[in-house]
N, C-alpha and C positions, 0 to 999 in steps of 0.2 A: 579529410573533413567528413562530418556524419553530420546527417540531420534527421529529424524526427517530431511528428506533431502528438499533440498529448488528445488533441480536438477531430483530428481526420479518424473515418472508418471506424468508427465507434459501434461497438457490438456486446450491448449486455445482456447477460442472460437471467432469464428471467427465477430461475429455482436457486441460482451459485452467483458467486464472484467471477467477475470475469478478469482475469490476469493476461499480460500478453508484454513480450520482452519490447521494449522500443529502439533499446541500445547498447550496444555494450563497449566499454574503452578500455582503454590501459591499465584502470584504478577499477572501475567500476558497472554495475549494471543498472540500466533506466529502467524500471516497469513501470505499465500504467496499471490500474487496478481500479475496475467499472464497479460502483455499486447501485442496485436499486434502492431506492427506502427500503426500512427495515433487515440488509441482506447484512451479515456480519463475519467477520473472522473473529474464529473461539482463541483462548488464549493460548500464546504460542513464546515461542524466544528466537532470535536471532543468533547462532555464532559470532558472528562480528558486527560491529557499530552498524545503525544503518539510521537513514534520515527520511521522513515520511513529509509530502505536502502538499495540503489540501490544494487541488487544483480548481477543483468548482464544489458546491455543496457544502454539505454539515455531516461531520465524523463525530460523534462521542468514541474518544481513545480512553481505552482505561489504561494504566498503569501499574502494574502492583497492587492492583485494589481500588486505586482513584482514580474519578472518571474527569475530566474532561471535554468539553466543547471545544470542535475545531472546525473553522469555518476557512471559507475561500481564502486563501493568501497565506495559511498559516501553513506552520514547521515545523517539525517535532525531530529532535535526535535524541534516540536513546543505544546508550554503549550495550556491548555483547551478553547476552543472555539476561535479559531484562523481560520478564511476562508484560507481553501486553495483548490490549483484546481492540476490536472496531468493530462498532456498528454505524448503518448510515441512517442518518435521522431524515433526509432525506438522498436523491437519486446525486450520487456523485463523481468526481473524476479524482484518483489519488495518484499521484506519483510518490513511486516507492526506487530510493536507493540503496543499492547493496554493493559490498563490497565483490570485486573482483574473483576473490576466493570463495564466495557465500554460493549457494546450490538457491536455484531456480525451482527446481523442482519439491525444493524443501518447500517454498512459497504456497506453491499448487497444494500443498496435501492441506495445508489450515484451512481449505477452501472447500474440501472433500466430505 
C-alpha cells in the first residue's frame, strides 16, 4: 500500500511551476503540479494518454487551439501526443497522471 496527500507540504514557487512526483504504481505516476495565478505551461504533448485534475483552483486548458475553463473537481483526458497548453487563472493544485512508461522529466522541461 502507498499513500500520498495532494494538500501536505505545499511549496510553490514563485517565477515556475512547481512539479513534484507523489507516486508511483504498477500502471502509473501521480504528480502534483503547484501553480500561482498567471504561471503557465507552454504547449507541449504527451507520449502516452494522460489524465489531468483540477484539484483546487481554475486552469484554462487549451487544446489544439481551444481553450477551456477548468475548475475544482474537474478531469481532462487526452490520448498520446495531443498539444495542449495551462494557465492558472488563479493559484492552483493540479494532479497530473502519466503513464508508467512516460518520463518525468519530460514534464519538468515544459516548465523551464
Amino acid at each position: 500500500m502507498k499513500t500520498a496527500s495532494l494538500r501536505t507540504d505545499l511549496q510553490y514557487n514563485e517565477d515556475k511551476v512547481s512539479i513534484k512526483v507523489m507516486m508511483e504504481t504498477e500502471t502509473s505516476k501521480e504528480i502534483r503540479i503547484l501553480f500561482r495565478k498567471g504561471q503557465t505551461m507552454k504547449e507541449h504533448k504527451a507520449g502516452y494518454p494522460i489524465t489531468v485534475e483540477i484539484h483546487e483552483g481554475t486552469i484554462t486548458f487549451g487544446v489544439e487551439g481551444e481553450k477551456m475553463v477548468l475548475k475544482t473537481g474537474d478531469l481532462i483526458s487526452l490520448d498520446a501526443n495531443v498539444p495542449h497548453d495551462l494557465l492558472a487563472e488563479e493559484d492552483s493544485i493540479v494532479r497530473l497522471t502519466l503513464s508508467k512508461s512516460d518520463n518525468v522529466e519530460r514534464v519538468a522541461k515544459v516548465v523551464e
